[in-house]
ZAMARGU-4260 file (C-alpha; in steps of 0.2 Angstrom, whole numbers, plus 5000, padded with zeros to 4 digits):
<rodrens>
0) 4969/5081/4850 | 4976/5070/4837 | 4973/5074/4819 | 4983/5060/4811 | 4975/5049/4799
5) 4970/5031/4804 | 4968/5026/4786 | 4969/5007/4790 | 4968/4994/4804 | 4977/4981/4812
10) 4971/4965/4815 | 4977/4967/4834 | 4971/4981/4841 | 4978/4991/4859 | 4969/4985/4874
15) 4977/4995/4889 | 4991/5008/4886 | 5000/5015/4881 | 5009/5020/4899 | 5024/5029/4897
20) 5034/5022/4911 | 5054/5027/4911 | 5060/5043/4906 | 5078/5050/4907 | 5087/5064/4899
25) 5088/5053/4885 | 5079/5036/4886 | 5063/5030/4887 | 5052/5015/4886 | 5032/5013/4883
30) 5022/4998/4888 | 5006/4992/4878 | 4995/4978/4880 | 4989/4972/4865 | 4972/4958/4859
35) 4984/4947/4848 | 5001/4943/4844 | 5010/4959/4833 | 5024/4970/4832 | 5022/4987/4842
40) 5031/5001/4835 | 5033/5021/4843 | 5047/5034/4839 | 5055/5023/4828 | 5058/5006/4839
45) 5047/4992/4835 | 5045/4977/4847 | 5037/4960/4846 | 5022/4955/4860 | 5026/4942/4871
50) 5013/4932/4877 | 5007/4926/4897 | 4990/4917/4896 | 4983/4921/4879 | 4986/4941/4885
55) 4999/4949/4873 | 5011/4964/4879 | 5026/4973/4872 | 5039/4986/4881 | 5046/4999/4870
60) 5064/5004/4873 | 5070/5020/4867 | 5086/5026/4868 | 5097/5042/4860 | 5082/5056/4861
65) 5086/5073/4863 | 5089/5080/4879 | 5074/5093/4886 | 5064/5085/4870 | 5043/5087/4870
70) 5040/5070/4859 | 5024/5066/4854 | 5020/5050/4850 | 5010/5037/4840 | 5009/5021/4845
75) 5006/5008/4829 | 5002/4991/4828 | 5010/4980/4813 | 5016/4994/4806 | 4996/5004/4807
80) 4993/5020/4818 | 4984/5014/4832 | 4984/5027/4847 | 4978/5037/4851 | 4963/5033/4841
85) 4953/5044/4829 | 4945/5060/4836 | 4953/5057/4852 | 4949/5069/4863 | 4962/5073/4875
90) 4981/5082/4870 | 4990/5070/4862 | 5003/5057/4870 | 5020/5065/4873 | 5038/5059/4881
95) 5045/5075/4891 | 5064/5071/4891 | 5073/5078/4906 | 5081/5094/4906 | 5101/5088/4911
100) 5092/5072/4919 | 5085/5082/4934 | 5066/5079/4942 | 5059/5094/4947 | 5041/5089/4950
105) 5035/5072/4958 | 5014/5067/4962 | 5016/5053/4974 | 5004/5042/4983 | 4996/5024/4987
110) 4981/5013/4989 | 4968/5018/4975 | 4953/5007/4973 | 4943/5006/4957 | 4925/5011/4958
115) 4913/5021/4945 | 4916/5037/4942 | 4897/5042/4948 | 4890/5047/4962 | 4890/5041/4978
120) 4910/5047/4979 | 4907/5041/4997 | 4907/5023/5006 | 4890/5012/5008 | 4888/5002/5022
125) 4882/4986/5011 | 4891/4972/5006 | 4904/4981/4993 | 4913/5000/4993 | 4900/5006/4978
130) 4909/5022/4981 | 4927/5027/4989 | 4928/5044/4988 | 4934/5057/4973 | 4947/5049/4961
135) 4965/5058/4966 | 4972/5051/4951 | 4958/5057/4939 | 4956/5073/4948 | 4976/5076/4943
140) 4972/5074/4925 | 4959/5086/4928 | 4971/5098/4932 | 4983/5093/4920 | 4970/5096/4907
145) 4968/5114/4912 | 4987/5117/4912 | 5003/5120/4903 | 5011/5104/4898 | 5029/5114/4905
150) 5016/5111/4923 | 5014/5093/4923 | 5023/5082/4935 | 5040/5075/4927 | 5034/5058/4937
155) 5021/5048/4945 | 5026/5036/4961 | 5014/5025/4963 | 5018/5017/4982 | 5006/5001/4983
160) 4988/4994/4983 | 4986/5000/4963 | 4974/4985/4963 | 4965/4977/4978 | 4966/4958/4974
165) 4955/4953/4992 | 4943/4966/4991 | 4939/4968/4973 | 4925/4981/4965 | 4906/4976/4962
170) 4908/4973/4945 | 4924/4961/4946 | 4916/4955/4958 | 4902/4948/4949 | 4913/4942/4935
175) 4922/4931/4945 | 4906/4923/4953 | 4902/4921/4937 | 4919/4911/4935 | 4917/4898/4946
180) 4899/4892/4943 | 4911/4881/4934 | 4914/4871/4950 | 4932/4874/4955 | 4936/4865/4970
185) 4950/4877/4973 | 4943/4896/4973 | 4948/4908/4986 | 4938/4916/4998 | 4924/4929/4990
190) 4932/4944/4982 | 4949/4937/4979 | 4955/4934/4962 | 4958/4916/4956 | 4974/4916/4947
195) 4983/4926/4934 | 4966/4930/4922 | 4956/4938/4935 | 4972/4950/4940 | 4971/4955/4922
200) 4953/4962/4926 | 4959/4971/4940 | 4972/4980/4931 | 4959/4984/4915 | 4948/4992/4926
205) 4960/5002/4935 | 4969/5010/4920 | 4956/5012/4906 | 4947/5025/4912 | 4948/5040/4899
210) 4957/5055/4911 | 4968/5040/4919 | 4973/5032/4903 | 4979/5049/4897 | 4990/5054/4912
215) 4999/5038/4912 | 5003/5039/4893 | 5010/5058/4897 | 5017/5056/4913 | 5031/5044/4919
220) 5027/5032/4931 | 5036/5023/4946 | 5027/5009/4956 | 5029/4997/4969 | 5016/4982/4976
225) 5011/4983/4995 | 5000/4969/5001 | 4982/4972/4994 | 4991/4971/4978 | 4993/4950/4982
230) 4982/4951/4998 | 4980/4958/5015 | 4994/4953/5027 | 5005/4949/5016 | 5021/4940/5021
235) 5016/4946/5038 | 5024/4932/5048 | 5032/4916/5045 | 5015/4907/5054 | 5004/4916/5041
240) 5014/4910/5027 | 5014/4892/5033 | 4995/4893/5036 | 4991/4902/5018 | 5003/4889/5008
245) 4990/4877/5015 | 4975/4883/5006 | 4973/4874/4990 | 4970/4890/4982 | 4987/4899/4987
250) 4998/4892/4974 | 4988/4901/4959 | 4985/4916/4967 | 5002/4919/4972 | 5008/4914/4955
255) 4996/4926/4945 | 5000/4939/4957 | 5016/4940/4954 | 5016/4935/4935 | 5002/4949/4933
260) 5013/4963/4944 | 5029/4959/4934 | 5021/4963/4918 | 5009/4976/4922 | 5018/4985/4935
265) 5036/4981/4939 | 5043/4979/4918 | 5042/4998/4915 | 5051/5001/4934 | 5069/4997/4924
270) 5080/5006/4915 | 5086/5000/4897 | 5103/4995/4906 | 5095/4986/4920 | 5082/4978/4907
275) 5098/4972/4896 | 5108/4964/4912 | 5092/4956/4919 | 5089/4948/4901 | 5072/4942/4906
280) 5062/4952/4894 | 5072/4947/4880 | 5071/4931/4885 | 5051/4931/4887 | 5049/4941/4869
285) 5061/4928/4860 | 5050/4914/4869 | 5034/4921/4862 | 5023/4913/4872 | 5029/4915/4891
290) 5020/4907/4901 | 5025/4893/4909 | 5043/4900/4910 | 5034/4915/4921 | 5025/4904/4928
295) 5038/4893/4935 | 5050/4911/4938 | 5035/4918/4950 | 5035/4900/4960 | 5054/4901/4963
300) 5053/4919/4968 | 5038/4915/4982 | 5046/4900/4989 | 5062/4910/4992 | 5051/4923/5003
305) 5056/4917/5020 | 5073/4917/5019 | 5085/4927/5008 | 5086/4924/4991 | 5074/4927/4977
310) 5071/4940/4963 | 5076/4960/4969 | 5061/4970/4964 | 5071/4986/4974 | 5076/4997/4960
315) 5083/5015/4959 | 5084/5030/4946 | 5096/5041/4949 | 5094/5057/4936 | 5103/5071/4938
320) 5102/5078/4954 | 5090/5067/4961 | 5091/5049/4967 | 5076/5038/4971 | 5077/5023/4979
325) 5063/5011/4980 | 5063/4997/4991 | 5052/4981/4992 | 5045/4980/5009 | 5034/4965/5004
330) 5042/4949/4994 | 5058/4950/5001 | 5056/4948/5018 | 5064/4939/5031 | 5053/4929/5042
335) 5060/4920/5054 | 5055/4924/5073 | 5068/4938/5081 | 5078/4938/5065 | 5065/4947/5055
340) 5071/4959/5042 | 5059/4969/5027 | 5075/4963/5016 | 5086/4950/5016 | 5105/4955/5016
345) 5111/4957/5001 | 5097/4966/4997 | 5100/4979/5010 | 5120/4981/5006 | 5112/4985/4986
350) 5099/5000/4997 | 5115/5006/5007 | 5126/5006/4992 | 5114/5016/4979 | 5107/5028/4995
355) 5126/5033/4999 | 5129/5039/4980 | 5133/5057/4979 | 5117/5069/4974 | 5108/5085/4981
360) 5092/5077/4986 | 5089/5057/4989 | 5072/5050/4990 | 5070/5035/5000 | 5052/5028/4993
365) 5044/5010/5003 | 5028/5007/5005 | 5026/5004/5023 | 5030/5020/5035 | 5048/5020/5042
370) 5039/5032/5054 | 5024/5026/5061 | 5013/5042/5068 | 5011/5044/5088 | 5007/5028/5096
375) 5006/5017/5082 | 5025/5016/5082 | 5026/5008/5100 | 5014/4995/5097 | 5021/4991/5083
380) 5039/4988/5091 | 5030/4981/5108 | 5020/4969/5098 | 5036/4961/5088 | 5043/4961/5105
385) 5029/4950/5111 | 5026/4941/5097 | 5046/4935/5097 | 5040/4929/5116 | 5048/4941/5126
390) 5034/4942/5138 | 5030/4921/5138 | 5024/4909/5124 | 5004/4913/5130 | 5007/4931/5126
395) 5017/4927/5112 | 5003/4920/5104 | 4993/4935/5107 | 5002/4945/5098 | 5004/4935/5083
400) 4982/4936/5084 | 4985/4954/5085 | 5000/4956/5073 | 4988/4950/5059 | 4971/4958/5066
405) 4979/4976/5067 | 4991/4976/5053 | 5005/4977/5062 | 5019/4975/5048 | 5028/4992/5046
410) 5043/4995/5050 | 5043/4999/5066 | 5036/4979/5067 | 5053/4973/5059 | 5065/4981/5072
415) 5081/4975/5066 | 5078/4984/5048 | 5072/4998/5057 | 5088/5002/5065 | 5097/4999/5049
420) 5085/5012/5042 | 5089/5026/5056 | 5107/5022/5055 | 5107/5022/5035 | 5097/5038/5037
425) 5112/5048/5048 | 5124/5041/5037 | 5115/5048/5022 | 5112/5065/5029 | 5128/5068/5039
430) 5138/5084/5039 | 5154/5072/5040 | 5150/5066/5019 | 5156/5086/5015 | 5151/5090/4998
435) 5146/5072/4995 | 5127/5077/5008 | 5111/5081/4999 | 5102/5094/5003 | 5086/5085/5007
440) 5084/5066/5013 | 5066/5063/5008 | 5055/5047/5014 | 5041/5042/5005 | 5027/5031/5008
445) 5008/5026/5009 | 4998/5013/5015 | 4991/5019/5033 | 4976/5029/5027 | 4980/5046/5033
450) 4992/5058/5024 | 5005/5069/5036 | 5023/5078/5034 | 5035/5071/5048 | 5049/5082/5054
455) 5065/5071/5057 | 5076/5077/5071 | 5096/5071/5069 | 5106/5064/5083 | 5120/5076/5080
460) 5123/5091/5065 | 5118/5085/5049 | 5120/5091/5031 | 5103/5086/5027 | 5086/5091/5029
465) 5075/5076/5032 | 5057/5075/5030 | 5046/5056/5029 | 5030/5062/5017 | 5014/5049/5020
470) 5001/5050/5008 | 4987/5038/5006 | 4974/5036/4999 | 4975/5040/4982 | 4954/5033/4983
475) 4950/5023/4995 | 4942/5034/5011 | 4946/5026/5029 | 4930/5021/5038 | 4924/5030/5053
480) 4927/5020/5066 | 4946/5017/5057 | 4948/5035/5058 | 4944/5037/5075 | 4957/5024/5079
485) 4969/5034/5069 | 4965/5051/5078 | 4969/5043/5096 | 4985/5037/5091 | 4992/5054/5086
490) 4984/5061/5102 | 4993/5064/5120 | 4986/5048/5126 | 4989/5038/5111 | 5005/5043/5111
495) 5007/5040/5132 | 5000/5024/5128 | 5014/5019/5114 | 5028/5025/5124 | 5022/5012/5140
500) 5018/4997/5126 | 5037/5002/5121 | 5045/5000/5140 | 5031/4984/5142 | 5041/4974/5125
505) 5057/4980/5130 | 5064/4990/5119 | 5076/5005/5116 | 5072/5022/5113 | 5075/5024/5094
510) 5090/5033/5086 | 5081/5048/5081 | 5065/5058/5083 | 5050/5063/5072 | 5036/5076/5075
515) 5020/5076/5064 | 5015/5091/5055 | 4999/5100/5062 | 4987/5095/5047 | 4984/5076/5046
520) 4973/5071/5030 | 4960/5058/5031 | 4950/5061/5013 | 4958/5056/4996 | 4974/5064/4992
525) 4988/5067/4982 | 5006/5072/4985 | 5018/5082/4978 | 5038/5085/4979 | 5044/5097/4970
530) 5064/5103/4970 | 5070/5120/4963 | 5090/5120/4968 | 5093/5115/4985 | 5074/5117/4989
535) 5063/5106/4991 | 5043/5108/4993 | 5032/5095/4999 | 5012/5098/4996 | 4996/5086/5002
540) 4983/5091/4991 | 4964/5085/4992 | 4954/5077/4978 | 4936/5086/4979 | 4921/5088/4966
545) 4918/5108/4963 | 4901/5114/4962 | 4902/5112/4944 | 4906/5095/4944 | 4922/5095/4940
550) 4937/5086/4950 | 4948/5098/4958 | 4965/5097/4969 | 4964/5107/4983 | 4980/5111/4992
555) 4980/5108/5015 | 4999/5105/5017 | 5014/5113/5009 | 5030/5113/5019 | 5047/5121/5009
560) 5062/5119/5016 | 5077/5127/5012 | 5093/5117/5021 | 5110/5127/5023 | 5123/5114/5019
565) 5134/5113/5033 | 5146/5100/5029 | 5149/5109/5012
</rodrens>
C-alpha cells in the first residue's frame, strides 16, 4: 500500500495505467494514458502526451537501472504524484529488473473477453455473453496478491483477442447504440465498434479493473493482435478482403483498429533501441496532436495487406538466455490464391534471422497454432488445397464458404509458411548448430479455445527439445456444441477423418510429427513457462472461484523436460 502524500493535483489526471510494458536487465519503459495534455514523469524521466482523437498518451523510457533492482515507482503528472492514488489498496507499483537479462518465469495466454466480475461466471444463451467464465487474468493477480513478489512472473505474453471489436460486451454495447441514434449512414453491423473512440472503450473496460490494473503495472507485458482484436476472419482470404473494403463502414474500422492497437498495445512491445530507429514515437510526441499523421500511417499499413510490404509488427526480445520471437500472423499476410503466406518475405528472412541467434531456449510465439490438434490439421491443409482449385472451380468455391464459416486460417491453412515453419523449426533445433542449439524450442500460441501441450517429434537427432504450448482462453469459455466439435477432432475418427481430407486436397505428409498430451483443457486457463538452467517447465492451470469466493489457479498440466544437448 502506498503511503506517499498526494498533497496536490494535477489538472490532468491518469485514466488507464500505468502498464509496465518492457523490462530488461537494465531498461524499461511505462505506458499511461492520460484526460489531458501533460508531462508524465516516473523514476526520474519525464515525457510529454501525445495526442490521437482528444485521447492523450505518454511512453516512458527508462534506461541505466541497476541490474536485479526491485524499483518501485510513482507515476506523476506535471510534476504531482498521481499513482497509485491515495490509500490504494494493493502493493505498490514496482519494475523487477532482470537478474543478468534472463526470464525465468512466463504466464501466457489468448482471447479474454470483458464481462462483470459477478456472477453468472458462465455463458447465457440470450443475445450477449453476460458471463464467460472465471477471469484467468484476475485470478492471477489473486495469486500474486497472496505471494512473494520474488514468485511473480518476470512477464506476461498476451497472444491475441485482448479486446473483441465484433462481439463487444453488454455495456459497450449499449453505448454504442447509443452512438449512432445520431443517424450515421455508415455504422457497422451490431456489436462492432465504429472507429477509433469506441476501441478506446474496449480497451478501458478491459484494463481498469482493480486486480487487472495492478498486474499489468507490476508485471511486464508482451502482446500481439489476432483477429477478434479488428474482427473475425480477419485477412482470411484475398475474396474477403475485396468484399469488406466494400462496406462503407470498413475504412474507419480498419483505421481505428489499427491506430488504437498501436498505441494501447503494440508501443510498449519495443525496446528503447528499436523505439529510437523506428522514430515514430518521437515523431508523434513532437507533433502533439497525432492524429491524422496516424491516421494516414494505419491506411497505408492496411492497403499494403495483400501483398508484401507495409509496417512489421513481428518483434523479438532477446534477454539473456532466452529469445522470444513474436510473429504477426494477421496484418502481414499474403493473399494472393496458391501463393499464400502469414508473412511476406522480407518479413520471414527478419523470423529466420533473429530465431537462428545463439541462446539456451528460443520461444517462437504466433497467435495462430503451427500445430493444429488431431483432424483439424488436415482440414485445414485440404481445404487451402480446394480453395486454390485443386479439386475444380465449383469445389473451389466451397471451400472459400467454408474457409470463412470454420475459421480455417492457421497455419496449417497457409501451407507454404507452414513448411517454412517445419523447416526453420529443424534448423533451429538441430544437433549440427553444436554449442550454438538451445536446449528447448518452445511454440506458443492461442486462439483455438482449448489448451494442450504438443510433443514434437524431429526428423532426424536434434539438440533441442520441442514442445508447441496452446492456451486459450484466458476468459471467454467455448460453447457446447464448439466443444464437441473440438473433442471429435482429437479423437480416432477425427483424426482418420483429417488424414483422408489430407490425401482428398493433395497434399504431402508434413515434415515432422506432433502428439497431444493426455489432458486437453476446455475452461479458462492460464499458462506458464518456466526455465531453471536447461529446464524447462510448461503448466496449464485453471481459473476457478474457491468456496470462499476467491479466484484461484488450479494446476491440470505440468510437463518438465530436461533435454541432454547432443550437439554440444
Amino acid at each position: 500500500m502506498s503511503n506517499e502524500p498526494h498533497p496536490q493535483r494535477s489538472a490532468a489526471s491518469i485514466v488507464l495505467g500505468p502498464l509496465l510494458r518492457y523490462v530488461s536487465g537494465s531498461t524499461a519503459t511505462i505506458w499511461v494514458e492520460t484526460d489531458a495534455p501533460c508531462t508524465v514523469s516516473a523514476v526520474g524521466v519525464t515525457a510529454k502526451t501525445f495526442s490521437v482523437a482528444s485521447h492523450h498518451y505518454a511512453l516512458l523510457v527508462l534506461v541505466d537501472l541497476p541490474q536485479g533492482a526491485t524499483i518501485p515507482y510513482t507515476v506523476s503528472i506535471d510534476g504531482l504524484a498521481a499513482w497509485p492514488p491515495p490509500d490504494y489498496p494493493f502493493p505498490h507499483p514496482t519494475i523487477r529488473t532482470l537478474v543478468n537479462g534472463e526470464f525465468h518465469s512466463i504466464r501466457f495466454g489468448s482471447c479474454r473477453m470483458a464481462a462483470p466480475h459477478v456472477e453468472p461466471y458462465t455463458l447465457r444463451p440470450d443475445q450477449h455473453k453476460l458471463g464467460c467464465g472465471v477471469d484467468s487474468l484476475r485470478a492471477l493477480g489473486a495469486e500474486m496478491l497472496r505471494q512473494d513478489p520474488s514468485a511473480w512472473p518476470d512477464l506476461l505474453l498476451l497472444l491475441g483477442d485482448q479486446v473483441y471489436a465484433d462481439e463487444s460486451s453488454p455495456s459497450a454495447s449499449r453505448r454504442m447504440d447509443y452512438r449512432r441514434t445520431t443517424g450515421r449512414t455508415d455504422n457497422p453491423p451490431d456489436r462492432v465498434v465504429a472507429d477509433f473512440e469506441e476501441y478506446t472503450w474496449l480497451y478501458h473496460e478491459a484494463w481498469t479493473p482493480d486486480i487487472e490494473r495492478w498486474v499489468l503495472s507490476c508485471v511486464p507485458s508482451m502482446m500481439i493482435f489476432d483477429d477478434h482484436d479488428m474482427i473475425d476472419d480477419w485477412n482470411i482470404s484475398m475474396a474477403w478482403v475485396e468484399s469488406v473494403r466494400q462496406e462503407p463502414w470498413w475504412s474507419e474500422h480498419v483505421i481505428g483498429g489499427l491506430v488504437s492497437y498501436w498505441i494501447y498495445q503494440h508501443l510498449g512491445n519495443l525496446s528503447a533501441k528499436r523505439l529510437a530507429e523506428e522514430g515514430m514515437l518521437d515523431a508523434v510526441t513532437e507533433m502533439g496532436d497525432a492524429t491524422d499523421y496516424l491516421r494516414r500511417w494505419a491506411l497505408s499499413s492496411e492497403n499494403f495487406t495483400p501483398i508484401p510490404g507495409g509496417y512489421q509488427f513481428s518483434f523479438d526480445r532477446h534477454i539473456g538466455q532466452t529469445h522470444l520471437i513474436m510473429i504477426d500472423s494477421r496484418n502481414g499476410r499474403v493473399l494472393a490464391p496458391r501463393q499464400r503466406e502469414m508473412v511476406d518475405a522480407d518479413e520471414w528472412n527478419w523470423i529466420v534471422e533473429r530465431a537462428m541467434e545463439p541462446a539456451a531456449h528460443v520461444v517462437i510465439a504466433t497467435s495462430l497454432p503451427v500445430f493444429a490438434p488431431g483432424g483439424l490439421h488436415g482440414l485445414q491443409q485440404w481445404n487451402e488445397a480446394i480453395t486454390d482449385g485443386v479439386r475444380g472451380g465449383l469445389v473451389a468455391r466451397l471451400g472459400e464458404r467454408l474457409r470463412r464459416a470454420l475459421d480455417l486460417e492457421h497455419w496449417a491453412a497457409f501451407d507454404r509458411s507452414f513448411r517454412k515453419m517445419e523447416r526453420l523449426i529443424v534448423d533451429v533445433a538441430s544437433a549440427e548448430r553444436g554449442v550454438d542449439a538451445p536446449a528447448t524450442l518452445t511454440i506458443c500460441s492461442g486462439d483455438i479455445h482449448l489448451s494442450c501441450v504438443v510433443g514434437v517429434e524431429l526428423p532426424e537427432t536434434g539438440s533441442a527439445n520441442v514442445r508447441q504450448a496452446i492456451c486459450s482462453p484466458l476468459r471467454n469459455d467455448l460453447k457446447r456444441r464448439d466443444q464437441l466439435l473440438m473433442k471429435f477432432a482429437i479423437t480416432r475418427g477425427g483424426r482418420w477423418l483429417g488424414a483422408r481430407l489430407l490425401r482428398h486436397g493433395r497434399r504431402e505428409a508434413s515434415l515432422l510429427s506432433w502428439q497431444l498430451g493426455e489432458t486437453i483443457v476446455f475452461e479458462n486457463n492460464i499458462g506458464r513457462l518456466t526455465f531453471d538452467g536447461e529446464e524447462r517447465t510448461i503448466e496449464l492451470d485453471v481459473a476457478r472461484i474457491a468456496d470462499d469466493g476467491s479466484f484461484r489457479l488450479q494446476n491440470v498440466v505440468t510437463v518438465r523436460d530436461t533435454p541432454a544437448r547432443q550437439g554440444a
